[in-house]
C-alpha positions in Angstrom: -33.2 -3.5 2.7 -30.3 -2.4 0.7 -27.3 -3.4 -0.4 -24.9 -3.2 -3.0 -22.2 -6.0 -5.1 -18.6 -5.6 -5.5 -16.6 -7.7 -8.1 -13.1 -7.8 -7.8 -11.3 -10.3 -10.1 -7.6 -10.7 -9.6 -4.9 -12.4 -10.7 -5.9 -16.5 -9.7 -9.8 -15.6 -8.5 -12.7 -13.7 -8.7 -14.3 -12.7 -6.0 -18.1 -11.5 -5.8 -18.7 -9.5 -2.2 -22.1 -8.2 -0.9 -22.2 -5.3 1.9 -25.1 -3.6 3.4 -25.6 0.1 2.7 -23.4 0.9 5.5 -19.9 -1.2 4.8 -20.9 -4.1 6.5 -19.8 -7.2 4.7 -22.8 -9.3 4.2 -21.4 -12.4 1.9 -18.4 -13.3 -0.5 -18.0 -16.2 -2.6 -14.7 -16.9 -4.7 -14.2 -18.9 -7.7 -10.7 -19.9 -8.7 -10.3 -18.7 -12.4 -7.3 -20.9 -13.9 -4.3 -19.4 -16.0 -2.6 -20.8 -19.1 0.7 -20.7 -19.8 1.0 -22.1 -24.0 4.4 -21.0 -23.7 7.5 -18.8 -21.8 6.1 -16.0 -20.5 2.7 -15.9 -21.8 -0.1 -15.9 -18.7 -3.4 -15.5 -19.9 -7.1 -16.8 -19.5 -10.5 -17.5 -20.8 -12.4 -14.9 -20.9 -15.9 -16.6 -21.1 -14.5 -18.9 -18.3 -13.2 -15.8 -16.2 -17.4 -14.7 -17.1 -19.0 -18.2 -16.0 -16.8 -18.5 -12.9 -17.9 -14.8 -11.6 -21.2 -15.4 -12.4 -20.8 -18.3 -9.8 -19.5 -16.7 -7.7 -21.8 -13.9 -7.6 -25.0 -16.3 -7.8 -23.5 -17.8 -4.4 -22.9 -14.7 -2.9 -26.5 -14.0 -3.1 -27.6 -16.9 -1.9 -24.8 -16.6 1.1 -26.6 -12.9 2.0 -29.5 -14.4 2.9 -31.7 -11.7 1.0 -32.8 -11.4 -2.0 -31.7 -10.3 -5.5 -33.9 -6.8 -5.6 -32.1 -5.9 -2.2 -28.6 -5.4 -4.6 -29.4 -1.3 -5.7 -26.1 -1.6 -7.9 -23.0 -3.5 -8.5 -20.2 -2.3 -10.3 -16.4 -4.4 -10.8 -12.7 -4.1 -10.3 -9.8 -6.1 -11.6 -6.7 -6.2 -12.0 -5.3 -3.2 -14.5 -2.9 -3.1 -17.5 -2.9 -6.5 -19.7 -5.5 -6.6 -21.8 -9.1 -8.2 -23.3 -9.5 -7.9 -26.9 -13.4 -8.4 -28.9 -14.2 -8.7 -32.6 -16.6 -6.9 -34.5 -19.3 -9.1 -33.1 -17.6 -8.4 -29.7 -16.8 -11.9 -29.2 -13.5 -12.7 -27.5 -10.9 -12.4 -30.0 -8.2 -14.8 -28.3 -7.9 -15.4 -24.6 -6.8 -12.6 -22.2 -3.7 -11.5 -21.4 -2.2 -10.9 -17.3 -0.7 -8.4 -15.9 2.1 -11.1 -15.6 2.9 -11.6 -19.3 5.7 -11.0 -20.4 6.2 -11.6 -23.9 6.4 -8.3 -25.2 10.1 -8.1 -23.2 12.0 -7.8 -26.3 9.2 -4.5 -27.4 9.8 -2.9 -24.3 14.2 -3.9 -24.9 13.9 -2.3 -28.0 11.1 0.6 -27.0 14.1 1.5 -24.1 17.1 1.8 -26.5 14.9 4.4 -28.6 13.3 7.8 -27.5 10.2 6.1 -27.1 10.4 6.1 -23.0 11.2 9.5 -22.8 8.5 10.7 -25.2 6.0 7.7 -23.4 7.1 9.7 -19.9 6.2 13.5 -21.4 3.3 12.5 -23.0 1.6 9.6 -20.9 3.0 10.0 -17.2 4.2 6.6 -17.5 7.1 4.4 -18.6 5.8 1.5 -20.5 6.1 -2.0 -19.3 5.7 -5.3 -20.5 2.0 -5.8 -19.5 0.9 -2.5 -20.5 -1.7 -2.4 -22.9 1.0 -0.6 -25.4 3.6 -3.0 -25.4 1.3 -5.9 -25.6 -0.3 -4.3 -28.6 2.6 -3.3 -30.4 3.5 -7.5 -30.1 0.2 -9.0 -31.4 0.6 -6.5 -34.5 3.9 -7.9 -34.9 3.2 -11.3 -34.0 -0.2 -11.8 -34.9 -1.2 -9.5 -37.2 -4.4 -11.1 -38.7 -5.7 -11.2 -34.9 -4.5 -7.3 -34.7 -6.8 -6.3 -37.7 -9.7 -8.2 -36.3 -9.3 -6.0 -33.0 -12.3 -4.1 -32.6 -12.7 -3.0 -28.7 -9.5 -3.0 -26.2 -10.7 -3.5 -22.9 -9.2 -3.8 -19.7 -10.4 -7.0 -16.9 -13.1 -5.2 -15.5 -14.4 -3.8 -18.5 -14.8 -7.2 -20.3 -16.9 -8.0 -17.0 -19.0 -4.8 -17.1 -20.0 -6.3 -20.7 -20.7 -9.6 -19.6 -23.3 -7.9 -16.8 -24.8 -5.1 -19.1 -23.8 -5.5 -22.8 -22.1 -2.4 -22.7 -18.6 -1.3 -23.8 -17.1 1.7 -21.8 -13.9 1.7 -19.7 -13.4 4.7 -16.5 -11.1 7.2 -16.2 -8.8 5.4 -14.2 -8.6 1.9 -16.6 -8.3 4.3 -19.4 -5.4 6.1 -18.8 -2.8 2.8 -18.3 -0.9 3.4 -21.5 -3.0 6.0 -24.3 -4.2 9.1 -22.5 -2.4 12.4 -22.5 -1.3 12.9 -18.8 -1.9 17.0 -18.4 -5.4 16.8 -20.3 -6.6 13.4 -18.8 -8.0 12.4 -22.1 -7.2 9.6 -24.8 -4.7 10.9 -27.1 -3.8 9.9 -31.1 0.1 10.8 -30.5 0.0 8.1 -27.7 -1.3 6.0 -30.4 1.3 6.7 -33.0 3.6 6.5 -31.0 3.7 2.9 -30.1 2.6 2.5 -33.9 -0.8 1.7 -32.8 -2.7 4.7 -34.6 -4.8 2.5 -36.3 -6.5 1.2 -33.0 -7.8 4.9 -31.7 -11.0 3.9 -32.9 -10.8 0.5 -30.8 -10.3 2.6 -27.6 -13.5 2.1 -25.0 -15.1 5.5 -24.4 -14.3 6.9 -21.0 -16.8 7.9 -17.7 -16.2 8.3 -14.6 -15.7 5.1 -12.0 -19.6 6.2 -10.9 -21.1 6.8 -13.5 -24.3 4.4 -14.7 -22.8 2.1 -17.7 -26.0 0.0 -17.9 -28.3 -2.3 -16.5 -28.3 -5.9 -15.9 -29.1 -7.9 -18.8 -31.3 -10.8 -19.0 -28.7 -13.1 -19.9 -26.9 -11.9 -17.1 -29.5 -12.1 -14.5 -30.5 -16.1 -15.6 -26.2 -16.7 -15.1 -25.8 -14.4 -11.9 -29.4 -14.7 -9.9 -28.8 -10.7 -10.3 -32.6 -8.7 -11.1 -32.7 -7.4 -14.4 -32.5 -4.2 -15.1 -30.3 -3.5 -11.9 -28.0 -0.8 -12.5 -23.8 -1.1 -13.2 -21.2 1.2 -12.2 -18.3 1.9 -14.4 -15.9 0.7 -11.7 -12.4 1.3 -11.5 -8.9 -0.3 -11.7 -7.7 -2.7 -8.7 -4.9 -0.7 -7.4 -7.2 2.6 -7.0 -10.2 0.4 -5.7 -8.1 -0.9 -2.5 -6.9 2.5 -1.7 -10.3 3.3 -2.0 -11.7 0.6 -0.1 -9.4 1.6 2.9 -9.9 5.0 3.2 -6.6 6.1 0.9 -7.5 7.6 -2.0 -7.0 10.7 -0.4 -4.7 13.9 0.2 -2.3 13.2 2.4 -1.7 9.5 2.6 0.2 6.8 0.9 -1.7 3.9 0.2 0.3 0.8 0.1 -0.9 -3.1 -1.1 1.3 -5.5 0.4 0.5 -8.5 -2.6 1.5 -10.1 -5.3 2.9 -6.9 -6.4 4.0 -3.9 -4.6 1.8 -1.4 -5.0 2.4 2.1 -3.3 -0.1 5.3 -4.6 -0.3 8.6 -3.3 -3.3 11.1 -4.6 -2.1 14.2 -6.1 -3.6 17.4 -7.7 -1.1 18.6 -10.0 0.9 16.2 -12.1 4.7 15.3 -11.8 5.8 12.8 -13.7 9.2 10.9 -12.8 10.4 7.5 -14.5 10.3 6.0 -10.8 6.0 6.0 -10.7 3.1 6.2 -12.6 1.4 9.4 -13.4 -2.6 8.1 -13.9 -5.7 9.0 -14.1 -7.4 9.4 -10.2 -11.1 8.7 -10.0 -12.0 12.8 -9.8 -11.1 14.8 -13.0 -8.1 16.9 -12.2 -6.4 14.6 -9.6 -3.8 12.3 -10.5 -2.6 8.8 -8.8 0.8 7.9 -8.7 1.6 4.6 -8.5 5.3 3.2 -7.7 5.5 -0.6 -8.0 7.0 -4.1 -8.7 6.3 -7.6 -8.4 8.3 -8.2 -5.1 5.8 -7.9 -2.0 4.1 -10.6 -0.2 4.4 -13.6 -3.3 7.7 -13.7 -1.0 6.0 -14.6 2.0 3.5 -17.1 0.5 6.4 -18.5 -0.8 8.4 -19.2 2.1 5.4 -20.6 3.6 4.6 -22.5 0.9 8.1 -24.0 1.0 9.4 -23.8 4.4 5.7 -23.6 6.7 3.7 -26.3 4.7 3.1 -28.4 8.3 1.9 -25.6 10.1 -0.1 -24.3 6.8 -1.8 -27.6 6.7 -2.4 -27.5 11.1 -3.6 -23.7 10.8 -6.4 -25.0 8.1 -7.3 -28.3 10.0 -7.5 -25.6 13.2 -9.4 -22.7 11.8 -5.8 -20.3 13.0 -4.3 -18.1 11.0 -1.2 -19.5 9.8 -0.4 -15.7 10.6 -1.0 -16.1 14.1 0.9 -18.9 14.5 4.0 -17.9 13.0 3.9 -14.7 14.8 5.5 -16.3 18.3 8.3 -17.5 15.9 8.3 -13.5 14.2 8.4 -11.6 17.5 11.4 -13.5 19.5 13.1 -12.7 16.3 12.6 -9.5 16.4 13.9 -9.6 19.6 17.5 -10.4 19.0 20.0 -9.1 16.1 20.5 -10.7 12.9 22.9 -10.4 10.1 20.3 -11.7 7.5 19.0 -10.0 4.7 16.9 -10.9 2.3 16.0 -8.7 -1.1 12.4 -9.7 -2.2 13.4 -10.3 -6.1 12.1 -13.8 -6.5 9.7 -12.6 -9.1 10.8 -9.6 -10.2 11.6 -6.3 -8.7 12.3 -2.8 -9.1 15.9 -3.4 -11.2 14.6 -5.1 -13.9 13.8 -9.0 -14.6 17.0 -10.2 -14.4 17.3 -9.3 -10.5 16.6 -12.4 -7.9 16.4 -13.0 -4.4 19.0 -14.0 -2.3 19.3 -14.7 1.9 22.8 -13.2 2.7 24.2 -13.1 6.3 22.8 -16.5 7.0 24.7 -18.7 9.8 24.2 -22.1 11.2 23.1 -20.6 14.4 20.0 -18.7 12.8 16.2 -20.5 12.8 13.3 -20.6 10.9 12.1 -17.6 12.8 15.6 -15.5 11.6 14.8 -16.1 8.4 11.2 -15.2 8.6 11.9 -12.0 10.0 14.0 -11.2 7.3 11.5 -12.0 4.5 9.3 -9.8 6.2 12.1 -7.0 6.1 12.7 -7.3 2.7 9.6 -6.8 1.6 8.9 -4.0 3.5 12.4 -2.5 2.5 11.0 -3.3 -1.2 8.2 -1.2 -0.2 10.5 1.6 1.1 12.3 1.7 -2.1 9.1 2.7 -3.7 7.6 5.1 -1.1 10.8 7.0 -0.6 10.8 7.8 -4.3 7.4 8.9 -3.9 8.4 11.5 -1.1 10.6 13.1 -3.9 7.4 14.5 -5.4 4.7 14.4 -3.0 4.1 15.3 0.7 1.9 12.9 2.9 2.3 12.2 6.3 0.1 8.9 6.9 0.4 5.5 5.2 -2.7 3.2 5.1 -1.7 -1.1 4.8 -3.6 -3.8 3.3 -2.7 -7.4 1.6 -3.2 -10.4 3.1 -0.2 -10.1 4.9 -0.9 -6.8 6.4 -3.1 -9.2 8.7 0.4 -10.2 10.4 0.4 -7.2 13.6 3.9 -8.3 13.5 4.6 -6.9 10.0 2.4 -4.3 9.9 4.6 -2.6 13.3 7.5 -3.4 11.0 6.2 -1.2 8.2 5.5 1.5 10.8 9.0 1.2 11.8 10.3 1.1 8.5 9.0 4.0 7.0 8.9 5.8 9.8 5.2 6.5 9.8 2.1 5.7 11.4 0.6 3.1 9.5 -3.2 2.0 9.6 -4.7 -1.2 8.6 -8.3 -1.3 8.8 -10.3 -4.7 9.0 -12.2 -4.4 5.9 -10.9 -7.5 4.7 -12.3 -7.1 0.7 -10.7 -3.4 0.1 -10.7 -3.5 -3.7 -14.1 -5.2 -3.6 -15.3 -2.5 -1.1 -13.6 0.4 -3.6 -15.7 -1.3 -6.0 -19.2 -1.2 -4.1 -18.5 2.7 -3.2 -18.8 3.5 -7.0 -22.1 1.1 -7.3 -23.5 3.1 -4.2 -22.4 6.4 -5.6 -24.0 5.5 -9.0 -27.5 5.5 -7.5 -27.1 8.2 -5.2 -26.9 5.9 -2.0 -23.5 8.2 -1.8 -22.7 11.6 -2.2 -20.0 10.7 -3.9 -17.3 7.3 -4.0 -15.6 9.5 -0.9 -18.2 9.3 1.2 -17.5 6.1 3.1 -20.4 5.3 5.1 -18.0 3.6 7.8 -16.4 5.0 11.0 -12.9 4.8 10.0 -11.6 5.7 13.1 -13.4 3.0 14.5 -12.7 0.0 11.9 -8.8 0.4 11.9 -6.0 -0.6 14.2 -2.9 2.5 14.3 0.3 1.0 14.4 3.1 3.9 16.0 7.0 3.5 15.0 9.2 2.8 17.5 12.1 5.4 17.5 14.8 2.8 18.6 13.7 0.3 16.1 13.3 2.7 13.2 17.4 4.3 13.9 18.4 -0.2 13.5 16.1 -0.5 10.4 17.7 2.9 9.0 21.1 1.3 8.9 20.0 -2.0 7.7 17.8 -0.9 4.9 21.0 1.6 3.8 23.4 -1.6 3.8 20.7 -3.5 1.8 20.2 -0.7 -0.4 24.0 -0.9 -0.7 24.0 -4.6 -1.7 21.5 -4.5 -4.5 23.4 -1.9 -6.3 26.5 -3.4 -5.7 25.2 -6.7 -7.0 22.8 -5.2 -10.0 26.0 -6.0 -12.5 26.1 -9.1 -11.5 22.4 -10.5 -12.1 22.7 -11.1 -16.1 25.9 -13.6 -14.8 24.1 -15.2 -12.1 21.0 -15.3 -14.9 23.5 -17.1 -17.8 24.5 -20.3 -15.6 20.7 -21.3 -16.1 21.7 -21.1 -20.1 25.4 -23.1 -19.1 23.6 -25.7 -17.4 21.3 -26.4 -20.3 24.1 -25.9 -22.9 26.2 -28.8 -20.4 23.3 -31.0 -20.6 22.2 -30.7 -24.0 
């Protein structure tokens, strides 16, 4: 029998899933990898313990499948992009490794945005830098910690530092590669990207590129004693997260926006010609001479967990006890209040969004008459608004005419209609419920040939996804809200860095 092993490490856990050769999900096992946080705004892990954790979780996974080891043809990872995981010249961790949710290279990026340095970043890279780009969290340890900088001998992204782990092999794919150093029009690294950031010294340090398919190496013995993997089974370059879930859903294609309703919001759309704008990213797509654009900010669904978290934690706690999704159970509560008008909105900022750090959330149009259920609604708005935000930037430069969901909230039928309804669109989610890990497992299959290629999905799409169809009515109401909330974050943009400074009175007061 045959099968093949997708890795996809995020923020909080790793996750090691195992499908049959035809996208059937087989086994996962998850292993929560914690985070330190030595100071403001750092966020990073270990990286041997981020190593020994997926190794757990992969070794359960196995056992889980019911079959054995030699059944895995291939495996190949994903994780979450930018940050960064730095090896010596023994390639040894050098220092733990840095989130996509660090921020301390703020004041880099402050003083990176008062120069020409974005500009010439946008013309030469595609891209903006940000503070967890790979560029801007270089440019700090050289300032900061500069006999760790000269000891840097291998940048790597997440997935990459796994692929080493698994096969003693240093490499990165097209798509990790080009997060902060390649030259946008000829897909390849580029020195001037280097220089400028002040990094020249590090070209050297840079992994060497393949494509997400290609054969990186084979499963060491170490490896296989940690993992229960066979030796000598091949590993797939693999590919950043945010590519992987489009991939694993069936929208890394012409077309189609590809949306990830998390943590962050991601929204992507698959192009063959390169436009760069200061509103997306202009990446690297899996096939050379396509491009992903990527529009996105931290203000998606970490709304929603929280105002479970904070407002739900009974009927968390009763959905758990009841085997329910806490989705289901909330959805009576969702659609009577979709059923009646509300003045509440609510802007999705609460950690971060797409005007800057300083931007929070904020409930406004909120009575004594409204419920639990108002207010739940409006979460749900707002982040899909967020979403809309991004995506209508993206139809600036790019035509698609489909929009394919996932997320753990994308599980809620009640907010996937309201996506449909916002954007306007049809909007698919499919049940895969392990996308990225799926995106993953189509490079391991199309390493070995089990694939023609990482596009052809062995699974009846058509057949796997539920089509959710706007409402014309509803879409008209959502029109006119989303343009007053639009309204109300510009209107209170000047007013953030105020709201922001009574945090600094209060301690000043108490001091």
């Amino acid at each position: 029998m045959t099968s093949l092993l997708g890795i996809d490490n995020g923020l909080t856990v790793t996750k090691a899933v195992i499908f049959d050769a035809d996208g059937t999900q087989l086994a996962v096992a998850r292993r929560r990898v914690p985070q330190s946080m030595p100071h403001a705004h750092f966020v990073e892990r270990d990286m041997l313990g981020l190593w020994q954790a997926t190794a757990e979780a992969i070794r359960e996974a196995i056992t889980l499948s019911g079959r054995p080891a030699e059944d895995i043809k291939a495996v190949a990872a994903t994780a979450h992009g930018d940050g960064l995981y730095l090896l010596d010249e023994a390639r040894q961790p050098l220092g733990p490794g840095i989130l996509s949710l660090d921020s301390r290279a703020s004041d880099i990026i402050d003083e990176w945005s008062g120069s020409t340095v974005f500009t010439e970043a946008l013309a030469l890279t595609g891209q903006v830098p940000h503070v967890s780009a790979p560029s801007a969290l270089l440019a700090w340890i050289k300032a900061h910690e500069p006999d760790r900088y000269k000891r840097i001998r291998h940048v790597l992204g997440c997935k990459d530092w796994l692929r080493f782990c698994l096969s003693g092999t240093i490499g990165t794919d097209r798509t990790e590669a080009s997060t902060s150093f390649t030259d946008v029009r000829r897909q390849t690294y580029a020195p001037e990207a280097l220089r400028l950031f002040g990094l020249e010294e590090l070209f050297e340090a840079l992994p060497p590129m393949a494509h997400s398919a290609d054969i990186a190496g084979h499963v060491t013995a170490d490896a296989a004693a940690l993992t229960g993997l066979a030796i000598g089974t091949p590993v797939a370059c693999g590919l950043h997260d945010v590519t992987a879930s489009a991939l694993g859903i069936g929208g890394h294609a012409d077309g189609i926006v590809s949306i990830v309703a998390g943590t962050y919001s991601i929204n992507q759309v698959v192009s063959s010609d390169v436009h760069v704008d200061p509103r997306w990213f202009c990446r690297n797509a899996i096939d050379a001479g396509r491009w992903n654009n990527m529009a996105i900010s931290p203000a998606s669904a970490a709304n929603y967990d929280w105002f479970l978290d904070t407002l739900c934690r009974k009927e968390q706690d009763e959905a758990i006890a009841s085997g329910i999704s806490i989705h289901t159970t909330l959805a009576k509560e969702i659609d009577a209040a979709l059923q009646r008008p509300s003045t509440i909105l609510f802007h999705p900022y609460l950690f971060g969004s797409p005007h800057g750090p300083l931007a929070s959330g904020s409930f406004l149009g909120l009575h004594g008459w409204h419920d639990r259920g108002d207010m739940l609604k409006a979460v749900l708005e707002g982040i899909a608004f967020n979403h809309r935000t991004h995506v209508d930037a993206l139809r600036d430069g790019f035509a698609f005419r489909e929009v394919r969901l996932t997320g753990g909230a994308s599980r809620n039928p009640a907010f996937a209609q309201m996506f449909s309804d916002i954007l306007n669109m049809p909007v698919t989610v499919t049940s895969t419920d392990e996308a990225a890990a799926f995106g993953a497992a189509l490079c391991a299959g199309a390493a070995v040939g089990l694939f023609a290629s990482v596009h052809d999905d062995p699974r009846p799409l058509s057949k796997i996804g539920h089509t959710y169809h706007p409402d014309p009515v509803r879409s008209a109401e959502f029109d006119q809200r989303f343009s007053l909330y639009s309204r109300i974050a510009e209107t209170l943009a000047p007013l953030w860095p105020d709201i922001e400074q009574l945090a600094t009175t209060h301690k000043r007061d108490t001091a």
